[in-house]
Structures are given as C-alpha cells and as structure tokens.
C-alpha positions as CSV (number, residue, x, y, z in Angstrom):
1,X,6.1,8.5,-25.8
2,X,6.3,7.7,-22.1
3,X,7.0,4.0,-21.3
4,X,4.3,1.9,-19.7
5,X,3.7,-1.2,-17.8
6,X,0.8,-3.6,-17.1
7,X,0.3,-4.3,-13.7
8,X,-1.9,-7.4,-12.4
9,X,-5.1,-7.0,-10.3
10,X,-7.2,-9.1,-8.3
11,X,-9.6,-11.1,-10.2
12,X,-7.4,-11.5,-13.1
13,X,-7.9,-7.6,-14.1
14,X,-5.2,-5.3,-15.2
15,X,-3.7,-1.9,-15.4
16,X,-1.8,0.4,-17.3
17,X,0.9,2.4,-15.8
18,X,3.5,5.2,-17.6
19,X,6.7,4.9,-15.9
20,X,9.9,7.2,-15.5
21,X,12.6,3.6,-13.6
22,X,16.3,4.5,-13.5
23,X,18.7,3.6,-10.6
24,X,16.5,5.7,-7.8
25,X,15.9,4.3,-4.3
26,X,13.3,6.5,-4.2
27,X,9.9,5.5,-5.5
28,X,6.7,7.4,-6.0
29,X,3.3,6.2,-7.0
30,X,0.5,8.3,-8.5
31,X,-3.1,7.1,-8.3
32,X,-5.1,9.4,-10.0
33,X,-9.2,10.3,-9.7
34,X,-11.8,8.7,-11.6
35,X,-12.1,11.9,-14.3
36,X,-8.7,13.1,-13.2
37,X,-5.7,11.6,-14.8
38,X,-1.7,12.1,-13.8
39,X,-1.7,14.4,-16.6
40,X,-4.0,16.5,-15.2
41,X,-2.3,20.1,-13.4
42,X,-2.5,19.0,-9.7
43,X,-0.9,15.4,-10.2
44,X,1.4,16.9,-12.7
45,X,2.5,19.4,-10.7
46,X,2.9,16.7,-7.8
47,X,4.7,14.2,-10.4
48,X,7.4,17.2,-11.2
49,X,8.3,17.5,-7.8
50,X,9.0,14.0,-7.4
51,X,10.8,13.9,-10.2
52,X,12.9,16.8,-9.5
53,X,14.3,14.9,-6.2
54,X,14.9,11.6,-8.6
55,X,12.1,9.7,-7.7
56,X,11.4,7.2,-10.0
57,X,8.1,7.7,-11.1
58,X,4.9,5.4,-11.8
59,X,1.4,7.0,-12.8
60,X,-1.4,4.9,-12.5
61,X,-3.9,4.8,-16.1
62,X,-7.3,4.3,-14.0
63,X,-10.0,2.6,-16.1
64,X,-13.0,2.3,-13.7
65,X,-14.8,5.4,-15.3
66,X,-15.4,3.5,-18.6
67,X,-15.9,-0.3,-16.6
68,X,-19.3,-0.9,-16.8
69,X,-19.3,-3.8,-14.9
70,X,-17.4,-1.6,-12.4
71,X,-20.5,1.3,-12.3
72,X,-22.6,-1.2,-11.7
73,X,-21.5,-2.2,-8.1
74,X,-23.2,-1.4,-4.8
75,X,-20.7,1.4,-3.6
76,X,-19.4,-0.9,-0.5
77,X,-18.2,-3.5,-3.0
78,X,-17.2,-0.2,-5.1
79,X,-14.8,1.1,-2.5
80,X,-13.1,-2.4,-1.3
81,X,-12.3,-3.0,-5.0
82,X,-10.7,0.3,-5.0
83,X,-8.5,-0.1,-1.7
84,X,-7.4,-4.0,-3.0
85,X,-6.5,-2.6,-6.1
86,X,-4.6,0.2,-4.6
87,X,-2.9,-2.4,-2.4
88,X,-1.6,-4.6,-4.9
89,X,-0.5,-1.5,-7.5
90,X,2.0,-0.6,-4.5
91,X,2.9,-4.0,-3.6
92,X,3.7,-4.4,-7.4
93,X,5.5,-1.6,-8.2
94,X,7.7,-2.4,-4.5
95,X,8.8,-5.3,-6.4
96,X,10.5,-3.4,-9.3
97,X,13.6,-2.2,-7.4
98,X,15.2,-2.1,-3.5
99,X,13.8,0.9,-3.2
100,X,14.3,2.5,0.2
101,X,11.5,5.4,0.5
102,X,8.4,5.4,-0.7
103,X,6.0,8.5,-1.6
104,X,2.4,8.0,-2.6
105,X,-0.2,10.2,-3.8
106,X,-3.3,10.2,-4.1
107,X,-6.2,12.7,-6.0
108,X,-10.0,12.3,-5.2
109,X,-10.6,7.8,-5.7
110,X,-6.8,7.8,-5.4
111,X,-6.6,8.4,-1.9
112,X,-9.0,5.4,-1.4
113,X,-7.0,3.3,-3.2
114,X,-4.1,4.6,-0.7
115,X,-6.2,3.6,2.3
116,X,-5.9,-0.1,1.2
117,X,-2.1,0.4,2.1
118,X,-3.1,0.7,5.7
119,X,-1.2,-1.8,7.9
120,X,0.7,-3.1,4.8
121,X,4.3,-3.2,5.1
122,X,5.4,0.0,3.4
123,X,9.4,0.8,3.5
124,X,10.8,2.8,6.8
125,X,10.8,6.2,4.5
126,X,7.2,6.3,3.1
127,X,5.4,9.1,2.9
128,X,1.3,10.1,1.9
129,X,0.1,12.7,-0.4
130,X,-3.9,13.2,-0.4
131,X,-5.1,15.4,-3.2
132,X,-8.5,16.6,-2.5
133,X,-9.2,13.2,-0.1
134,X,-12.5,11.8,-0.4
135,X,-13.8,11.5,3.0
136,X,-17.4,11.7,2.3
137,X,-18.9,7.7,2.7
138,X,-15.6,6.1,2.2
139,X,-14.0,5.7,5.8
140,X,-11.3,7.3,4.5
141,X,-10.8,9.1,7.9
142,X,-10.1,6.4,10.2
143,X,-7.7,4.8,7.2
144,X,-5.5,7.9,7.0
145,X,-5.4,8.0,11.3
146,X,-4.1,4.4,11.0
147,X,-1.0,5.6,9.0
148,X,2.1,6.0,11.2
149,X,4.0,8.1,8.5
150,X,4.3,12.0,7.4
151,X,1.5,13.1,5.6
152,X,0.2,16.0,3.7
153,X,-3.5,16.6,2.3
154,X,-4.5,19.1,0.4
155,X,-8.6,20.2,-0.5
156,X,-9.9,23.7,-2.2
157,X,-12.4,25.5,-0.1
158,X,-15.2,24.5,-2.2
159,X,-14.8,20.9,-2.0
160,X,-17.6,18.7,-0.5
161,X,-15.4,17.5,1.9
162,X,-13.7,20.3,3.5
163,X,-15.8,20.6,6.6
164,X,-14.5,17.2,7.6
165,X,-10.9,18.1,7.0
166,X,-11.9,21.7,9.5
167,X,-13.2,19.3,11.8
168,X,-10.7,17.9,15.1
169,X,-11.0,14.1,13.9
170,X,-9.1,15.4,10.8
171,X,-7.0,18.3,12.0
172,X,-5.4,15.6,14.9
173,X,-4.3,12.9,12.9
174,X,-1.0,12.2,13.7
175,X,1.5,13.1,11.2
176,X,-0.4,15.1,8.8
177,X,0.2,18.7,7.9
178,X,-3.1,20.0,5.6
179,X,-3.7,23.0,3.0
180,X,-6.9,24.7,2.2
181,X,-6.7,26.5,-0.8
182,X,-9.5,29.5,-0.9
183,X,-12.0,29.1,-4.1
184,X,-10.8,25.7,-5.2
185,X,-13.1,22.7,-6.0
186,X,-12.7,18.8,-6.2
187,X,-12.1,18.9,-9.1
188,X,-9.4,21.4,-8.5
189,X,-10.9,24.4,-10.7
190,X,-11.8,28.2,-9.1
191,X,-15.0,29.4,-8.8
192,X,-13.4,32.7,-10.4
193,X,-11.9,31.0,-13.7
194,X,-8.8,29.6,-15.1
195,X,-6.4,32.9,-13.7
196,X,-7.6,32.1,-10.0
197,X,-6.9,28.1,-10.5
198,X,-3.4,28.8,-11.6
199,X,-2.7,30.8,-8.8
200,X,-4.6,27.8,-6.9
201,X,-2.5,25.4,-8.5
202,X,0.6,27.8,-7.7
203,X,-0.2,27.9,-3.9
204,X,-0.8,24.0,-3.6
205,X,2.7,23.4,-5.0
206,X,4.6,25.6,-2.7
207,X,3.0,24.1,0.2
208,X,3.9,20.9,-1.2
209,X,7.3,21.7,-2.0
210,X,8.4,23.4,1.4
211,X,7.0,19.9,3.0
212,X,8.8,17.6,0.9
C-alpha cells in the first residue's frame, strides 16, 4: 500500500496525500479533478512520467465531491477555497525537502487549485501541467497568463472548454505549449469507445513526454 500523508488546510481542514519521497530534488505535485482521482489513466499516465525522471511524487486525495458543506457554497466562494487550498498543498509539500524544481499538474478542479500558486514563490525550475483546464467561469485564463514558467495544457476536442483554448487569449500565453486531442472529453473518454480513448490517452502522453 502506497504511503500517505495528511496535509493541513485553511480553516483547520485536511487532506490526504499518497506519496513516493526519497532523496529527489525534484518534486512533483498532482491535484486531481473532482470525479477524477490520480489513479485515474490521464494522471497516471502523467504520475509515470514523473516518476520515471525521479521525481518524488505527491498525489493529492481530493474530498470536495463528498463535502457537503463544500456543495453547498456559492461558486465564487467555491473557487477561492479551491485556489487557497491549492496554495497551501504546494507550500506544504515545498517544506518536505530542498527541492530544486518543481512540476505541478493539474486535471479539470486541479488546475484551479494550481491558479492559487500565481505570484507565490515557486522554485527557479517549476513547471505547469493543465489536464483538461477548466476555463469556463473560473478566471483560470488570466491565472495561467500570470505564470512566468513552461507550461503545457492538454484538452480533448470535445471538451466544453476547448473553444477558449482555440481562441488568441489562450494560444498567446507566454510559455505554454498546448494539445488537442481529436474525440476526447473532459472527462478524458472518446466519443468512439474505450479503443479510441487509449489511443487518446497514448497521443496525450507522447506529447507530454517529448515536452518534458
């Protein structure tokens, strides 16, 4: 069984991470969607290639699909809880080690999370990886043009958000290099079945790969 470790939130709250820690300088964090866990084949996929270049690894266990108090919110209150939280996960798991480069990544209310990072001091080497960014309602836009780092985002052609990410606003943000992968969803399934969505998957992961 993977190790894990709690990780204070605002508020008092708390989270559950798995973690992969040994003598890296290297440290990646994985914030995961609100129905789409690390263990799911995007962030996995993401996760192995990490892991595969030594990062130490820590994989967020998000809770706010089964917080009730949470679902209740006004969605402005929503999304600032989100981006705090997000903030002080990375500041947290900063704190474990002198780690010298940072990668963090991001699927669906993941990258909003990530957009709390913005103006934060992150190390030298840090690096952003939006999985199927939620740009719709969330000013995630203007967060991911205030990053001054590389970047890489990538959304299926049938995501909600992918005319925003073919618009300029998106296309110029400095840094970023962006996939679309043909037939994919938000929720990273094919409109043509499980054979296509591998072959989704398989595409997303090259891109990422030959980036990294």
């Amino acid at each position: 069984m993977q190790p894990t470790m709690l990780i204070a939130l605002p508020g008092g709250r708390e989270c559950t991470a798995g973690v992969t820690l040994g003598q890296s300088r290297e440290l990646a964090v994985i914030l995961p969607g609100l129905n789409y866990g690390c263990e799911r084949p995007l962030l996995a996929g993401v996760t192995g290639l990490l892991q595969a270049q030594g990062a130490d690894i820590v994989a967020l266990n998000f809770s706010y699909n089964t917080d009730t108090e949470f679902l209740a919110m006004p969605d402005a209150a929503k999304l600032a809880r989100i981006k705090e939280d997000g903030s002080a996960i990375v500041e947290h798991c900063l704190g474990l080690s002198d780690y010298r480069s940072l990668t963090v990544v991001g699927k669906s209310l993941g990258t909003v999370s990530m957009a709390g990072l913005a103006g934060h001091n992150l190390p030298d080497k840090t690096r952003m990886i939006w999985l199927t960014p939620s740009l719709t309602g969330t000013g995630l836009l203007a967060a991911m043009a205030g990053f001054d780092c590389p970047m890489y985002s990538v959304i299926g052609s049938c995501d909600l958000s992918v005319e925003i990410t073919r618009g300029a606003d998106y296309q110029n943000i400095a840094g970023l290099s962006h996939l679309e992968v043909a037939g994919m969803d938000h929720g990273w399934e094919h409109v043509d079945g499980m054979q296509a969505a591998q072959a989704g998957l398989a595409q997303a992961m090259v891109g990422l790969r030959d980036w990294m």
